[in-house]
C-alpha positions in Angstrom: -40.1 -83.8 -35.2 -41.1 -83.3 -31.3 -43.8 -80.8 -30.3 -40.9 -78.1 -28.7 -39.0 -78.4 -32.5 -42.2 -77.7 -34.5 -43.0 -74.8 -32.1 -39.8 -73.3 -32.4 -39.5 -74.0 -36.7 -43.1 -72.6 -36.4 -42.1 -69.1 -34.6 -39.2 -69.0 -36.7 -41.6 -69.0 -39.9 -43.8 -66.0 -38.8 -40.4 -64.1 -37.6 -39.6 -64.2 -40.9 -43.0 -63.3 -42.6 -43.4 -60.2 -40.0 -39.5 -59.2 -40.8 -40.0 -60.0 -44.9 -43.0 -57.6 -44.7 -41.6 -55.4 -42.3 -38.8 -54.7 -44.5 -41.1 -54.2 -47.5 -43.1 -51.5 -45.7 -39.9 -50.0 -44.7 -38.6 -49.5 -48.2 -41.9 -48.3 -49.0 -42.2 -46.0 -46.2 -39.0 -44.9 -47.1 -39.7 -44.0 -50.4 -42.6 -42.3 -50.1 -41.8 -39.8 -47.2 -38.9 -38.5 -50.0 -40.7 -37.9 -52.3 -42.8 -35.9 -50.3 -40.0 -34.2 -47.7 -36.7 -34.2 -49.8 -35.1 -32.5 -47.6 -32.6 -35.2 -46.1 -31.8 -39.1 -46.3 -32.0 -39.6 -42.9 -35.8 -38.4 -42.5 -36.8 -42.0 -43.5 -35.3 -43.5 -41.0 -36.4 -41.6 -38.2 -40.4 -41.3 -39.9 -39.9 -45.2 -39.5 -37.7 -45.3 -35.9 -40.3 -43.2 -34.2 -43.1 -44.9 -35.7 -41.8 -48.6 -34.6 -41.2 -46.9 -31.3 -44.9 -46.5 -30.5 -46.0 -49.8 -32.0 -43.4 -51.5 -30.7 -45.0 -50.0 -27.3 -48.6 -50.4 -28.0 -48.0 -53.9 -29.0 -46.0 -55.0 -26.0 -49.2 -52.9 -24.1 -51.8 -55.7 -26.2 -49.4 -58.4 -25.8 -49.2 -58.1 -22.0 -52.8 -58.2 -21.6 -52.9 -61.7 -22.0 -55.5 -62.4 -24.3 -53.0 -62.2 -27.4 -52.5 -65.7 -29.4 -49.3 -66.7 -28.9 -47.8 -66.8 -32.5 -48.7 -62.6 -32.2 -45.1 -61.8 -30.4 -43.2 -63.8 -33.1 -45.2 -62.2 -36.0 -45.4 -58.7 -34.7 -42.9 -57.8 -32.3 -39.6 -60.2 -33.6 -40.8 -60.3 -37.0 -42.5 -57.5 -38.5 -41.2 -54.9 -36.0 -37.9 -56.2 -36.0 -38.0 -56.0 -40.2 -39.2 -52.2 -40.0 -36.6 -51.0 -37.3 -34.4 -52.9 -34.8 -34.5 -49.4 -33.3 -38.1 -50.6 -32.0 -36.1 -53.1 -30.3 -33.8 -51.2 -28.8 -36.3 -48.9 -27.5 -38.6 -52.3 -26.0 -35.4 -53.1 -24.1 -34.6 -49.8 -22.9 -38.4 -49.1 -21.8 -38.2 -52.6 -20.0 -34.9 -51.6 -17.7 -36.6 -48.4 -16.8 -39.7 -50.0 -16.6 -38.1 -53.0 -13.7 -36.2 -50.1 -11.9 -33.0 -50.8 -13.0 -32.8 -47.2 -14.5 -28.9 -46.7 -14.5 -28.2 -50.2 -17.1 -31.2 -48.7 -18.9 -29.6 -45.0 -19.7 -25.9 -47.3 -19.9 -28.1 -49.5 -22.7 -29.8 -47.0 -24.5 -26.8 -44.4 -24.9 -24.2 -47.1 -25.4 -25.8 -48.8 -28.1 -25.9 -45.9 -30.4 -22.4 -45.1 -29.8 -20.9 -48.7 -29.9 -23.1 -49.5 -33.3 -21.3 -45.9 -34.5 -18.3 -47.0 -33.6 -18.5 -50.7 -35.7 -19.9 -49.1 -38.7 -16.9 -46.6 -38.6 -14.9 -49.4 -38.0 -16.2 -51.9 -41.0 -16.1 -49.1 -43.2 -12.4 -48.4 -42.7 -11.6 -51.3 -42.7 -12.9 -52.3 -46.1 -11.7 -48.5 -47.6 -8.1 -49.4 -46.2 -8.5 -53.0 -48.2 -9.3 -51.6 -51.3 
């Protein structure tokens, strides 16, 4: 196996470590803000959306410092981050855009991902309904 394959099988590991316990906590999380707040499903998801905003930030902030090993942004950011909430993502790229100045494919990004990924999920769920 060459150096660049091990690297890239190695990265691909901790993605999925980071996710598999990023997922975990999310469940977790999930759980226990109901049965605190039982007021509505969707206070879960944004408890965890907000929350993997801000790390999602502050560890793009640490990472960007330079003094971060480099199996940290496939742990962290793909991995565990990307487990808890692809919405951490989304915000990440959005931030970026704004961040390089291209401000008008950032607000295009960030609004049209929420709608398109409405869209789809009305779509599969149709879909599947109209097949029976």
């Amino acid at each position: 196996m060459t150096n660049g394959r091990k690297s890239a099988l190695t990265n691909l590991s901790l993605a999925g470590v980071g996710a598999a316990v990023g997922g975990m906590l999310r469940f977790a999380i999930g759980h226990w803000v109901l049965t605190r707040w039982p007021v509505h499903f969707m206070l879960p998801t944004l408890f965890v959306n907000v929350m993997g905003s801000f790390l999602v930030g502050a560890a793009w902030a640490w990472l960007h410092r330079g003094q971060a090993a480099p199996w940290a942004a496939p742990l962290f950011v793909s991995g565990f981050l990307g487990g808890f909430t692809t919405f951490s993502a989304l915000s990440l790229e959005v931030f970026r855009l704004w961040e390089e100045g291209r401000t008008g494919l950032a607000i295009a990004y960030g609004l049209g991902s929420p709608v398109l990924g409405l869209l789809a999920c009305a779509l599969g769920f149709f879909l599947v309904r109209a097949v029976g």
